[in-house]
N, C-alpha and C positions, 0 to 999 in steps of 0.2 A: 710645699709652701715654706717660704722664710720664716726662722722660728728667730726672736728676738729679746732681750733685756732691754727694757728703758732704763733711763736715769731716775731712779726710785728719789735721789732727792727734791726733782721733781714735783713729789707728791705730801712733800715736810710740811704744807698748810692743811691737810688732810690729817697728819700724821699728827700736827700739834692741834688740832681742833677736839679730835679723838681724843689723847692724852687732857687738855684742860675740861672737857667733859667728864672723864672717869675720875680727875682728880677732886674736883666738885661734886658731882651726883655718884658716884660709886664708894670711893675710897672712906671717905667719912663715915658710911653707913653699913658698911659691907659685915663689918664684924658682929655686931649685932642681930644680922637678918642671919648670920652661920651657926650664932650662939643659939637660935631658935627653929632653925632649922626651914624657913619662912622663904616665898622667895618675894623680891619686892617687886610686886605691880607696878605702883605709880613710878619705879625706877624705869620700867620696859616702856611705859606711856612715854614719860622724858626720851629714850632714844629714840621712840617716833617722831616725836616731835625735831628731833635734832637730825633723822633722815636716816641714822643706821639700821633701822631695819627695813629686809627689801630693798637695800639703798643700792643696786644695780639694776632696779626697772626702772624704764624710762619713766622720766616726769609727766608724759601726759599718763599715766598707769598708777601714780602714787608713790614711784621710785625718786632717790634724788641721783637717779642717772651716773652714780660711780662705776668705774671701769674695773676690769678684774684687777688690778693693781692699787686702785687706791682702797680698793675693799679689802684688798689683803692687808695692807698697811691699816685700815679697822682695824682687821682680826687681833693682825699683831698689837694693837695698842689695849684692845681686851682682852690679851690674853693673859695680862697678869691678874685678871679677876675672875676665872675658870668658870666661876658660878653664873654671872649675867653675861658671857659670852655666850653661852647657851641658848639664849634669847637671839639672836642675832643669827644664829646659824637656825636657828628651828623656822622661825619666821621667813629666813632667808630659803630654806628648802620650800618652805612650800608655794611659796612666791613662783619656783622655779620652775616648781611643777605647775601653776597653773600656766604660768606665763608662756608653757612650753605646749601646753597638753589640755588646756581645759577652753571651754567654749567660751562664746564671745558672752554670754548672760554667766557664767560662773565668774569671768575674769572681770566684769563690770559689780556684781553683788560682792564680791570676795577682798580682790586684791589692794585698791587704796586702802580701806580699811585694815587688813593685816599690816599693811607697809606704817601705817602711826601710831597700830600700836592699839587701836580698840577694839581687835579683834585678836586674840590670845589663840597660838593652834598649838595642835600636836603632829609628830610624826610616826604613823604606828606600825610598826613591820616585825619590831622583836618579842615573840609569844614565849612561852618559858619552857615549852619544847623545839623552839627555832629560836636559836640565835644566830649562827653565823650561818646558818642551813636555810636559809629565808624559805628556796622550795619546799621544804619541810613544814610550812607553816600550816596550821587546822583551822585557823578559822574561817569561816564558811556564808558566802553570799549566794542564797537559790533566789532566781527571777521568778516572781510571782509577778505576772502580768506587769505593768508599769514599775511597776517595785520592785524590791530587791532587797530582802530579809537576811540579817546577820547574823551569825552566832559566834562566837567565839571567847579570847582573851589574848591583850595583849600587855607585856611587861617591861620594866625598865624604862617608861616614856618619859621623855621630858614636858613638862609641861602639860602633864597629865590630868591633875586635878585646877589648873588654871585655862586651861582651853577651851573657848568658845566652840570651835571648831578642830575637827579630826582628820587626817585622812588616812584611810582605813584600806591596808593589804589583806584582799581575800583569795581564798581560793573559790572560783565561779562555776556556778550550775545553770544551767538553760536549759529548760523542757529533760531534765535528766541526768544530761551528758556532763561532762567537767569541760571547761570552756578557758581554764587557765586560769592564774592571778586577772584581779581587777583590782582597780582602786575606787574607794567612792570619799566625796565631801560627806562628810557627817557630824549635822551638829547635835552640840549634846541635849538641847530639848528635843531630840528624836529617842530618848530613851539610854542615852550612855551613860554607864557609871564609870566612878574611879574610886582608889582610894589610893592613900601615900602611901609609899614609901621611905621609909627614915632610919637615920643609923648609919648613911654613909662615911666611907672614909674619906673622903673629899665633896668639894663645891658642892657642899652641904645647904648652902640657902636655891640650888638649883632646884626647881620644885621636880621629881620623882616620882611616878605613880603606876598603876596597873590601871587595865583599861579592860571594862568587862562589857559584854553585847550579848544581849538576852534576846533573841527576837524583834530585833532593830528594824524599823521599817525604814527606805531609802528610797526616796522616788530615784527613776533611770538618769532623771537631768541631773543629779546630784554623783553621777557616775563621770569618773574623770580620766580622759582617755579613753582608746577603744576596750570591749572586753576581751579580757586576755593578755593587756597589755603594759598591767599592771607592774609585772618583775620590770620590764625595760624601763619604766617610770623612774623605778625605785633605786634601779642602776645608774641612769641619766643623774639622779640628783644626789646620789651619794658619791659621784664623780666631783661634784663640786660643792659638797660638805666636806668631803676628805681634804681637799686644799685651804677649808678652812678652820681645819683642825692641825692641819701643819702651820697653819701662819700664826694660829692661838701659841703654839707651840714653840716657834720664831719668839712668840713674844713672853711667853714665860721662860726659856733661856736666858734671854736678854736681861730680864730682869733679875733675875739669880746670877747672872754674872757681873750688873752694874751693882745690884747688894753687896753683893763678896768683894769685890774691888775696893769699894769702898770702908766696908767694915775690917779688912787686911792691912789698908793703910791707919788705920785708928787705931785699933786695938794694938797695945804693945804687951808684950813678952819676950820675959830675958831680956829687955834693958832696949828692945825694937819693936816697931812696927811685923806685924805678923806679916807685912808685904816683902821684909826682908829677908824670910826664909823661903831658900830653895824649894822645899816640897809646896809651900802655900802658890809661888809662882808656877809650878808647875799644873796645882788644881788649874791656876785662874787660864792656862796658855791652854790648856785640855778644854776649860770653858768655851774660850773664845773660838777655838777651831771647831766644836759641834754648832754651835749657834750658828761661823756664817757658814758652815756648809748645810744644814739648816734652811737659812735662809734662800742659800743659793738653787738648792733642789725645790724648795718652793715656788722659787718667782723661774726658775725652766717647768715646771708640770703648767703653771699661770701662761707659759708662752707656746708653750705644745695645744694646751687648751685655745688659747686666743688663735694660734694659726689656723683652726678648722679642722684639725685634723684628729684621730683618736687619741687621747692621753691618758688610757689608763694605768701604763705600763709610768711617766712618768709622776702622774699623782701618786699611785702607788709606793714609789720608792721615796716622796718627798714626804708622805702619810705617816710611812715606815719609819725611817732616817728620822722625820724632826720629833716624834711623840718619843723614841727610846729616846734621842738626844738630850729631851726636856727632863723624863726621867733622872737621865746621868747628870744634867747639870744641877738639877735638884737636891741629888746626894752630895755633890760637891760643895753646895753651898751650905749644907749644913753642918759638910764636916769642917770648913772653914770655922762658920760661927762657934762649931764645939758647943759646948753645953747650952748657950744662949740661943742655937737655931734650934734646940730642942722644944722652945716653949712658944706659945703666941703671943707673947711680946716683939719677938720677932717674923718677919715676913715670913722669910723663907722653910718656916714650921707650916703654915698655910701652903705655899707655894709646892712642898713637896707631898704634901697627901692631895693637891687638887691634878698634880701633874700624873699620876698614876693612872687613872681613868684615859689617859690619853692613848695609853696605848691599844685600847678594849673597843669604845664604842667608833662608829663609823667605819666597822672594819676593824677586824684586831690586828696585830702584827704579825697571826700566823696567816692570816686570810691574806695580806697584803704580800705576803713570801708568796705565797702560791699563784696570787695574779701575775707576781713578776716571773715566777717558774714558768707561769703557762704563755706568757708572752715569749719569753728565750725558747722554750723550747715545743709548742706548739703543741703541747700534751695537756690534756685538764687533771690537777688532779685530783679535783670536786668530785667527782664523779666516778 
């Protein structure tokens, strides 16, 4: 199949709808909800309402029907706010999963509701003995008749202690035997607890928690996907969480590079604009070449994916490439401002403790090496 790039500007009403959103409901309020460590609800209601979350299901489903391109162009426009991007992608996985995997009464109870936003989820797969080892995980689904009893713990959630609803990676028992991962819908008046987590070094009003299961009961209807079929689930949708962790990433570059540009021309030293010095232009020429390639690796993983065909090998590299990239343009940006990007007064003091987590969750950058090693050379080295 043809694999293709559109004309992303194209997609500039999209791009500035997104932007005068964040710049009204996000930006204003953002520093306060990080100063307390708080994440803001009625902010996540507001993007339902305005269609970014779940905004790739179709309208009749409660999606506003955007294409993998203008969503990217989302990501990218929140990605200079790390903290409620969050929202956007968690809502947006599970969207994926049901829309991919779950019955015709789970997608009908479930999905418009997550898509506006009055239904808060989690995604739950990383335990504090499995992280990047998802098979490794222990928590435990035994089928008792119609049901299906959980035990376990799971850590590091986003939207842990805000989530109506879970969906919960287990490993499965039937009459016995282990039966493989499953995943099931779990809402929290079936018995979940949480509790926060705080103290992060970044996107700090992201709300963070542990997820505990004490003898959980889960009717089977509430089982999503076949049993067993759980890990594929979890692989399908962190296939297309990872590209929107690169486009967050597109866009927290972008904006550490339009900061420093700007702050290089103003600030003077030695009798010039800081944009006059050779090493200052060199940061900014180092900026510009990580962001659009970046970019570029973004929107080919977006058209590998769009072609039908498997793109793990290019998500992968675009995962990889824009989360270090957003890093280094981080550092750069601060080492421009000098003692002023030290503090939060200015952005790019936020910008560079929110962009470190980039490289961790949805796959870290060793995990993302090794998919691309096992794709070049047809060797796992998981295993």
């Amino acid at each position: 199949m043809s694999m293709s790039i559109p004309d992303i500007a194209a997609y500039d009403e999209v791009r500035q709808a997104a932007r005068a959103f964040c710049e009204a409901e996000v930006r204003p309020y953002l520093a306060d909800f990080e100063r307390v460590e708080a994440f803001p609800l009625d902010m996540a209601r507001k993007m339902g309402e305005h269609g970014y979350l779940c905004a790739t299901l179709p309208r009749a489903k409660g999606g506003a029907d955007l294409d993998d391109w203008a969503f990217a162009v989302v990501c990218e426009e929140f990605g200079r706010y790390l903290s409620v991007r969050q929202i956007v992608t968690v809502q947006g996985m599970l969207c994926i999963a049901l829309n991919g995997y779950g019955s015709a009464a789970q997608q009908a109870r479930y999905l418009a509701p997550i898509a506006r936003g009055e239904l808060m989820v989690a995604y739950c797969l990383t335990e504090p003995g499995s992280g990047s080892d998802s098979r490794a995980m222990t928590t435990r689904a035994v089928r008792q008749g119609e049901d299906w009893v959980l035990n376990g713990q799971k850590t590091f959630i986003t939207m842990a202690n805000s989530a109506d609803v879970f969906l919960i990676f287990a490993q499965s028992e039937v009459d016995g035997n282990p039966a493989g991962i499953s995943a099931f819908l779990v809402d929290r008046d079936m018995g979940v607890q949480t509790t926060p987590l705080k103290g992060k070094l970044g996107q700090r009003s992201s709300d963070t928690g542990t997820v505990f299961l004490e003898d959980v009961r889960v009717p089977d209807a509430n089982r999503l996907g076949d049993v067993g079929q759980g890990f594929r689930i979890a692989m399908v949708v962190l296939d297309s969480s990872r590209i929107d962790v690169a486009a967050a990433s597109v866009g927290l570059s972008q904006t550490c590079l339009d900061l420093s540009t700007r702050y290089a021309q103003e600030r003077v030293q030695f009798g010039k604009p800081l944009a006059g010095f050779q090493l200052i232009q060199e940061h900014l020429a180092d900026m510009v070449l990580d962001t659009d390639a970046s970019r570029m690796l973004t929107y080919r993983a977006i058209a590998a994916k769009s072609a039908g065909r498997p793109a793990t090998r290019e998500i992968a590299v675009a995962k990889l490439f824009a989360s270090e990239a957003a890093q280094r343009n981080a550092y750069r940006a601060i080492q421009i401002h000098g003692g002023s990007g030290y503090f939060e007064d200015y952005e790019v003091e936020r910008l560079a403790r929110d962009a470190r987590i980039l490289t961790i969750y949805e796959g870290t950058s060793e995990v993302q090496k090794l998919l691309i090693g096992r794709h070049l050379t047809g060797i796992s080295a998981f295993t």
